[in-house]
N, C-alpha and C positions, 0 to 999 in steps of 0.2 A: 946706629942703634946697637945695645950692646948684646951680646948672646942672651942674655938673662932676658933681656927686652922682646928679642924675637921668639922666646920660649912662652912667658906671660901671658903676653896680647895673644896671640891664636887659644891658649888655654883659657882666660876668658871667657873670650866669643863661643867657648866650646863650652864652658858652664851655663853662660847665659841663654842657650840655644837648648840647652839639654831643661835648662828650668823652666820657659818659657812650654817648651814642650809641655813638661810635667803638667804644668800650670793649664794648659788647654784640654789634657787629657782628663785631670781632676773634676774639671767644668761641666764637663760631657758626662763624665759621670756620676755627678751628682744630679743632672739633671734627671734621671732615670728616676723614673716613680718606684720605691719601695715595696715590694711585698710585704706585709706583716702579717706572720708565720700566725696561725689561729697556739691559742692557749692565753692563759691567764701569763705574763710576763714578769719574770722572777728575778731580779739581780743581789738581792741581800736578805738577807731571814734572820732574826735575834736567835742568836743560838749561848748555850753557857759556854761563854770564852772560857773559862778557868778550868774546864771538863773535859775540853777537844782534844784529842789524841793528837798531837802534831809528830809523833815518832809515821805513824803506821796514815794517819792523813786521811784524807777525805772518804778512801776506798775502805779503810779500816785493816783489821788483821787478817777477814777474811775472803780478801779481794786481792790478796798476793797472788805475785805472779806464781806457776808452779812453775821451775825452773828442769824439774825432771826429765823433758824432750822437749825441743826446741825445734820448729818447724818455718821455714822460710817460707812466705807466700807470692811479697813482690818488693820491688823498690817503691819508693813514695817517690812521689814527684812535688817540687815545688818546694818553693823557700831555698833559704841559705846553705840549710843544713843537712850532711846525710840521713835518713832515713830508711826505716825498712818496715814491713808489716810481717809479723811472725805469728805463730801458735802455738799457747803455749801447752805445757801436759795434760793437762785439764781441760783443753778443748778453747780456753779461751783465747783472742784476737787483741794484739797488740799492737802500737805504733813503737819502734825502737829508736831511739835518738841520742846516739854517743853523740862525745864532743864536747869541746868546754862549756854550753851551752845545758849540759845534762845536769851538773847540779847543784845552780843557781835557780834552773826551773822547779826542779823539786821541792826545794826549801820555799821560795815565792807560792806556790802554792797551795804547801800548806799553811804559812801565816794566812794567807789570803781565807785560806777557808778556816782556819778560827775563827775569825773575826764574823764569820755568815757571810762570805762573799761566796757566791756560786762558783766553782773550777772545775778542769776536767780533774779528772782521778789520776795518778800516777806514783810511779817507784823506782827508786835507784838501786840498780843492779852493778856491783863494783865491777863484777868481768862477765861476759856474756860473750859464748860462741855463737854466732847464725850459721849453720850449714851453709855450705858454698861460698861465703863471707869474710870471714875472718873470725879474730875474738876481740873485742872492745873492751875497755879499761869506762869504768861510770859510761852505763848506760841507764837513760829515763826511759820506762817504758810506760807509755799514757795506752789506759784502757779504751777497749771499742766495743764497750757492753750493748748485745743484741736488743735490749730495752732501750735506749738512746738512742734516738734518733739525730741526725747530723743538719741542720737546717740552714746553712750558709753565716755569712756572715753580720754586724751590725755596725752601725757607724756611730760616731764618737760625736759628730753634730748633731748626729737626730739618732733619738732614740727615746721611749716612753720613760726614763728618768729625767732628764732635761730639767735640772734644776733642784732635783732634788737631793739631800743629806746623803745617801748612799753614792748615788754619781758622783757629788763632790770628793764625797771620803772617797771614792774609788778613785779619782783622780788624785788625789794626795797621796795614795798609798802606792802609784807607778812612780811617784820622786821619791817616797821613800825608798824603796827599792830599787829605786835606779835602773827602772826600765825606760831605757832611750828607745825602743822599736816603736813607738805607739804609731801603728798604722790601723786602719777600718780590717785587713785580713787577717791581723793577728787578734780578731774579736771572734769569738765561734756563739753561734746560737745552738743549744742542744735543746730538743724536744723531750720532755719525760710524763709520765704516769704518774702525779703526786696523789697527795692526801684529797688533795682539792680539783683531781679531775686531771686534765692536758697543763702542761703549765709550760712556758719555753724560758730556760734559765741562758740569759745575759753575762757571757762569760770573757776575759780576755784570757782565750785558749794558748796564746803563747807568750810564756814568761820567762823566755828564754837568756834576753837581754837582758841580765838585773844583777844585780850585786858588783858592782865594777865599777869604772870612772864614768861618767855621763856625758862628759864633751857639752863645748858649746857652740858646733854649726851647725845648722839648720839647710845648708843644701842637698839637693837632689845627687843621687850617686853615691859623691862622696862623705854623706853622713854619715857612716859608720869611722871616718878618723877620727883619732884620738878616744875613741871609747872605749871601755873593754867589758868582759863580765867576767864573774866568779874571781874577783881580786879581793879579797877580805882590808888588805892596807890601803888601797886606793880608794874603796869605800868609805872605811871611815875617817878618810883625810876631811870629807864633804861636811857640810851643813841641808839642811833643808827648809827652815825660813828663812827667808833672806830681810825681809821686813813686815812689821806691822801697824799701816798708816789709814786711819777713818775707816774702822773696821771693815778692812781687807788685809789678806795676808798675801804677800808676795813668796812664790817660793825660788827655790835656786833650782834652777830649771832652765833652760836655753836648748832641749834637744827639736828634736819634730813636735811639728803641731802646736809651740808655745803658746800659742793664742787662749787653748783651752784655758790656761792657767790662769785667766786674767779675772775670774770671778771669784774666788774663793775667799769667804769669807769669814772672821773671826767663829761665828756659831757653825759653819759647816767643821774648823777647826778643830773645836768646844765636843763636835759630836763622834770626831773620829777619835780622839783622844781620849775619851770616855771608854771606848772599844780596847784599842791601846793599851792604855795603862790596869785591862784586867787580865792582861797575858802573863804569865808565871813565869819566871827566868828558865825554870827548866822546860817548860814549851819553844821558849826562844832557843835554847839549847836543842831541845829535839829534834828540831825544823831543819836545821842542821847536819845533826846527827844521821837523820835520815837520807841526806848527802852527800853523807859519803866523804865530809870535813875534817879536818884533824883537829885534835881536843884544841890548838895553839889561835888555829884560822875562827874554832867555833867562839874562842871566847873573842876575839876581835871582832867577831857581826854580835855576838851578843851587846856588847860594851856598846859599838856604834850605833844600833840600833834602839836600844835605850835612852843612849843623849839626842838620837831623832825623836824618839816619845817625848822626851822630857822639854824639849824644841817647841812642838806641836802644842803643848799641854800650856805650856807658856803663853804661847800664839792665841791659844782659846779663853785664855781668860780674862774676866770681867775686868778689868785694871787695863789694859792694853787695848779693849772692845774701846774706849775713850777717848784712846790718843788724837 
């Protein structure tokens, strides 16, 4: 056998051991009965797309960070990425998150929340010291407003949208983006005080992985090859339907959890597209802008994001609903 041969085979058995694994740990954990958090359950709200501040986002102008004292609290634990929890001058409590991951999140979130998808709240700070730390280059700092409550997380098979216009669009809108993470942890459910009482908004709190190549394995481990985020040229190499056959659209999609993608259909397309196409260029540009992007990188996710709208718009229409 040849060296390449005795390198292979053990790597293999070493994937298929490791998936196998996965596969039984998944099992077990799905069999756990769900809590569901009390409130009315919120994941999309009609809001005036063509009004939303996508510069200043969800939190607005006046939910910026004060950057005047900077106060270290602790490390965050967990996930990929470094983090930190600070305070900022104003008293307020913040998650900090440099790293190439800081702002692709930014800009994914505030598209996201144009359109009335629920997100957490967040801002990109070009340099940021933390005491004892260092100084960071694009740091996102997501709010941890004492009125929110933190309610664990939800899962992407069961959840009280389950078929419906928003879920779908909400799934169309991780491939446009090109977020490959879609796991159940990067889902947050936040608690709030609405108009209407207790309400728990259905959020994917991390949008980390988005704007970049999207890769097409689907293994345990090593899914994160070949993908990248925050590439503007590798982004818009991509497409995002790939077909449209007996009204269903197939999209260009191959990361985790493909399976989701197998329902979507012309009017779920029809409905996101309607959302879509009331974004202003210069909202798409501000989304951006807010990132921390250079004017060269913003007009390439503007451009590419665009021929994704205009993709989708295609996808949803009555002429193709036929084929």
């Amino acid at each position: 056998m040849s060296k390449a041969g005795r390198f292979w085979r053990p790597a293999a058995i070493l994937l298929l051991v490791i998936a196998s694994i996965t596969g039984v740990s998944a099992q077990k954990k799905s069999k756990k009965k769900d809590k569901v958090p009390d409130g009315r359950p919120v994941m999309w709200e009609k809001v005036r797309i063509d009004r939303q501040d996508t510069f200043y986002g969800p939190g607005g102008k006046a939910m910026q960070p004060d950057l005047s004292r900077i106060t270290f609290i602790k490390k965050e634990t967990g996930g990929h990425n470094k983090k930190f929890r600070i305070k900022d001058g104003s008293g307020r409590i913040w998650v900090a998150k440099p790293g190439r991951e800081a702002q692709p999140e930014t800009a994914s979130v505030r598209l996201m929340s144009a359109l009335g998808y629920k997100t957490e709240i967040n801002y990109l700070v070009p340099s940021l010291t933390i005491p004892g730390k260092g100084t960071f280059r694009n740091v996102r700092l997501e709010a941890r407003p004492d009125d929110v409550e933190r309610l664990g997380n939800w899962h992407w098979k069961r959840n009280p949208f389950v078929g419906t216009n928003e879920f779908q669009g909400l799934k169309i809108m991780m491939v446009l983006l090109h977020n490959w993470d879609i796991v159940d942890v990067n889902n947050t459910l936040l608690g709030v005080i609405g108009n209407n009482g207790r309400e728990v908004y259905y959020t994917v709190g991390d949008l980390g992985a988005t704007f970049g190549r999207l890769g097409n394995n689907n293994f345990p481990v090593i899914y994160r090859l070949g993908r990248s985020v925050g590439k503007p040229r590798q982004y818009a190499k991509s497409i995002l339907v790939r077909e449209v056959e007996k009204g269903r659209v197939e999209l260009s999609y191959k990361g985790k959890q493909r399976y989701l993608f197998d329902n979507i259909t012309v009017a779920n397309a029809r409905w996101l597209a309607d959302l879509l196409l009331q974004l202003r260029d210069e909202q798409i540009e501000d989304a951006f802008r807010a990132a921390n992007y250079s004017a060269a990188d913003i007009e390439i996710y503007k451009k590419a994001i665009k021929a994704k709208i205009y993709e989708l718009d295609q996808a949803g229409s009555e002429n193709l609903a036929l084929r």
